[in-house]
BAFI-3210 file (N, C-alpha, C; in Angstrom, 3 decimals, decimal comma, padded with zeros to 6 digits):
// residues 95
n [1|2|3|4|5|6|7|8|9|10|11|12|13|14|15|16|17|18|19|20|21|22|23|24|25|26|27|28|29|30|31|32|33|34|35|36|37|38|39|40|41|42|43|44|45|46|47|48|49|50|51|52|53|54|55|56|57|58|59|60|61|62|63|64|65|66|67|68|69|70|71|72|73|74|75|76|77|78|79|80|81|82|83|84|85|86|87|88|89|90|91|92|93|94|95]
n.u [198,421|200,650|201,992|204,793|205,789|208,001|209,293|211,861|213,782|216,936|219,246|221,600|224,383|224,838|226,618|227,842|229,267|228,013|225,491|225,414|226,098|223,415|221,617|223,207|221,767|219,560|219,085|219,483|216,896|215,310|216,000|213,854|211,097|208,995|209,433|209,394|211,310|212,767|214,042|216,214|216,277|217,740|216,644|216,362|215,195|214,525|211,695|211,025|211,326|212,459|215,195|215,756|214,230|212,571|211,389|209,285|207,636|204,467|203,040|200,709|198,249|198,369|201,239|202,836|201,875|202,674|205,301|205,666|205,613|207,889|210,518|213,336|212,814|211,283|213,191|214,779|213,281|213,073|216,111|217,459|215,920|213,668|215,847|217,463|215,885|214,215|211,997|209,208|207,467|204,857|203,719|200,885|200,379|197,915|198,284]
n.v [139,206|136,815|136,653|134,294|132,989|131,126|130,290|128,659|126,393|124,990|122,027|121,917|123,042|126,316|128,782|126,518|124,767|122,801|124,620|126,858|125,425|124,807|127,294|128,271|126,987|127,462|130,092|129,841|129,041|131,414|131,874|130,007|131,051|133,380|133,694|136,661|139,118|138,282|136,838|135,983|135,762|135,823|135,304|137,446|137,515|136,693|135,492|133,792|129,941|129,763|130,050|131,498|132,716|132,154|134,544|135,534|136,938|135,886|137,054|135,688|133,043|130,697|131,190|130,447|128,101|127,114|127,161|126,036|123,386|123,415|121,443|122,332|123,378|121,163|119,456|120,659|120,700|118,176|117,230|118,910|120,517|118,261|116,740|118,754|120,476|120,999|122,409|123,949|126,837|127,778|130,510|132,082|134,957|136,819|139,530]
n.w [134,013|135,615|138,784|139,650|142,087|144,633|147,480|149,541|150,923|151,651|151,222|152,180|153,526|154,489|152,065|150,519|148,330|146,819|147,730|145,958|143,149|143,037|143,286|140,676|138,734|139,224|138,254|135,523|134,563|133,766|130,618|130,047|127,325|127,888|130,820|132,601|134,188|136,101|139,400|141,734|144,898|148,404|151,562|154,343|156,569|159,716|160,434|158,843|157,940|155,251|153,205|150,713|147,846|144,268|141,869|139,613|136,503|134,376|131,374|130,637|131,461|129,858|129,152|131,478|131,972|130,010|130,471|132,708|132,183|130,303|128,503|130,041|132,631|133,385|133,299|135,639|137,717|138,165|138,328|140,113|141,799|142,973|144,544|146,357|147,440|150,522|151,793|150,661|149,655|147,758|145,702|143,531|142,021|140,610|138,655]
ca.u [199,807|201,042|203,412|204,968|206,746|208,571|210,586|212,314|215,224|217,953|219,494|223,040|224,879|224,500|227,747|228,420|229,208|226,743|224,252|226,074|225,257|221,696|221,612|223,737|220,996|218,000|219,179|218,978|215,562|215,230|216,172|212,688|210,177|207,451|209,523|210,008|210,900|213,486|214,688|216,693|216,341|218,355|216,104|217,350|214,373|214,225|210,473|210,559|212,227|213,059|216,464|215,909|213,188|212,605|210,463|209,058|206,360|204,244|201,837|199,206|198,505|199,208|202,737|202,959|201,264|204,177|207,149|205,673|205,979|209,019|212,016|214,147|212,060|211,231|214,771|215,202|212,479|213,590|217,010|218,108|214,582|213,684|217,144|217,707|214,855|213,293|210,926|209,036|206,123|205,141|202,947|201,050|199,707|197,124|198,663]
ca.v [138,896|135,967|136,312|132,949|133,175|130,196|130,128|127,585|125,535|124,149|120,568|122,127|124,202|127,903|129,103|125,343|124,752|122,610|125,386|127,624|125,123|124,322|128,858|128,764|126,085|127,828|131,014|129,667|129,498|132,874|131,818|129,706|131,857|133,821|134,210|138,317|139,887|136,538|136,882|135,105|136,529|135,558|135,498|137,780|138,242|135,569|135,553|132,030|129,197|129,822|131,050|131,994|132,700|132,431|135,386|135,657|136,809|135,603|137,700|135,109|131,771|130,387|130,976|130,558|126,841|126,660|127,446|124,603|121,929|123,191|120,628|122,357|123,479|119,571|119,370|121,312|120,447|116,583|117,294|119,639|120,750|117,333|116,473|120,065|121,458|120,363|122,814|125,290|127,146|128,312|131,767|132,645|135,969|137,506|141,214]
ca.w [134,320|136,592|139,458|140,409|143,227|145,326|148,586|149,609|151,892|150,638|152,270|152,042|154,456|153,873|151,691|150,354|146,701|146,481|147,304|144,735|142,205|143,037|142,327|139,501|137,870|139,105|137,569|134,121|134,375|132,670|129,218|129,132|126,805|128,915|131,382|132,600|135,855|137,126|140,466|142,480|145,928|149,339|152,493|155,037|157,753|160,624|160,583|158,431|157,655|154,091|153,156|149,123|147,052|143,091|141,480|138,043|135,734|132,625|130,487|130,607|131,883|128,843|128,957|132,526|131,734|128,448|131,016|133,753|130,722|129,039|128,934|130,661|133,831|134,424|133,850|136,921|139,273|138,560|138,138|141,100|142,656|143,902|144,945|147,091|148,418|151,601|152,729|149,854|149,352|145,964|145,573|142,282|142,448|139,333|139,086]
c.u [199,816|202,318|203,750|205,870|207,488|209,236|211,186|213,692|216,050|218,426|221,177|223,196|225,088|226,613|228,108|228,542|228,410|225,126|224,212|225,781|224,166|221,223|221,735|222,724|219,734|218,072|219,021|217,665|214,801|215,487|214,824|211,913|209,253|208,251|210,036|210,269|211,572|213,771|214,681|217,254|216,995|217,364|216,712|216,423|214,234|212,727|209,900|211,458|212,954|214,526|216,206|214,760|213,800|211,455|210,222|207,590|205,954|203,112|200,644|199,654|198,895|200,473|203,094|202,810|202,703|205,471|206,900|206,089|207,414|210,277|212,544|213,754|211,767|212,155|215,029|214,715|213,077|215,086|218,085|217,237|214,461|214,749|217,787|217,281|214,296|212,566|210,937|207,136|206,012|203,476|202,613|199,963|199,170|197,669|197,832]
c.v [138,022|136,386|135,159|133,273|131,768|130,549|128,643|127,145|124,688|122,611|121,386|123,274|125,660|128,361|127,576|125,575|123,901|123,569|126,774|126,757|124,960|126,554|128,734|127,919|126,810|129,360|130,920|128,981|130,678|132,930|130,782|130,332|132,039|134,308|135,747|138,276|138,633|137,231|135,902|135,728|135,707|136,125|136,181|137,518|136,449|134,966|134,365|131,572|129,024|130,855|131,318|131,531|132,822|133,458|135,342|136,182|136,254|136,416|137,131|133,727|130,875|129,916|130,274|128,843|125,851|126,357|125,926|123,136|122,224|122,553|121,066|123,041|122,293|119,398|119,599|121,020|118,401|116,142|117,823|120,266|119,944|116,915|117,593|120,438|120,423|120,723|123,983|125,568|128,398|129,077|132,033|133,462|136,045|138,886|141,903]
c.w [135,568|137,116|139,800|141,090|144,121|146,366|149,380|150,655|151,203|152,037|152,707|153,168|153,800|153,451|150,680|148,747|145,992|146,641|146,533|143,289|142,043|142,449|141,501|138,142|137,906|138,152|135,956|133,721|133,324|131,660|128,596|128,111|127,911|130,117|131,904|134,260|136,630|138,216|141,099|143,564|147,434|150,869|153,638|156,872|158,645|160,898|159,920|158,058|156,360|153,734|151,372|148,332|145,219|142,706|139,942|137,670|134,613|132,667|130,790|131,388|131,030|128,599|130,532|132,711|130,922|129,779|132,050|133,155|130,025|129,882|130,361|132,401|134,380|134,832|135,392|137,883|139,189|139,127|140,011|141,920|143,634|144,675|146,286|147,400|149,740|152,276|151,738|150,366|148,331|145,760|144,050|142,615|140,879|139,749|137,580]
res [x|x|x|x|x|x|x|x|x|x|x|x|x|x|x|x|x|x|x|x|x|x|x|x|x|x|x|x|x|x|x|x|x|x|x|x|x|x|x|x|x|x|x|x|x|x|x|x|x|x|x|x|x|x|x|x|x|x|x|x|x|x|x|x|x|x|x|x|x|x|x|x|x|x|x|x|x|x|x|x|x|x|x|x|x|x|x|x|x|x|x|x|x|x|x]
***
């Protein structure tokens, strides 16, 4: 089993409706195949610069490989990823 994990900065002012849509896009993430276990978590601890993480699992690498390629995940990292983030770092744990 793969954890992928992400955290990340947004460009937008905290509360904005632009960083309510850049959420409301990453949340449909979870209707790829493979993916289990979504979360979409809100940074609370001052200890780094990231204000909101994405969480997920896949079964295998396999799928985990499938979900990095499928449509609608480029979609997203081309779409509203590149466009909104400006400071990540992206965790994949073997559990």
């Amino acid at each position: 089993m793969i954890r992928h994990t992400v955290v990340f900065k947004l460009k937008h002012p905290a509360g904005s409706q632009e960083e309510q849509n850049f959420l409301n896009e990453a949340r449909k993430l979870v209707a790829i195949p493979g993916v289990q276990q979504f979360e979409c978590l809100k940074q609370i601890s001052p200890k780094n610069p990231y204000d909101f993480g994405l969480s997920m699992e896949f079964a295998s690498q396999e799928q985990y490989d499938a979900y990095n390629n499928h449509p609608d995940h480029v979609h997203f990292v081309e779409q509203f990823w590149l466009n909104n983030v400006t400071e990540f770092l992206e965790i994949d744990y073997l559990i």
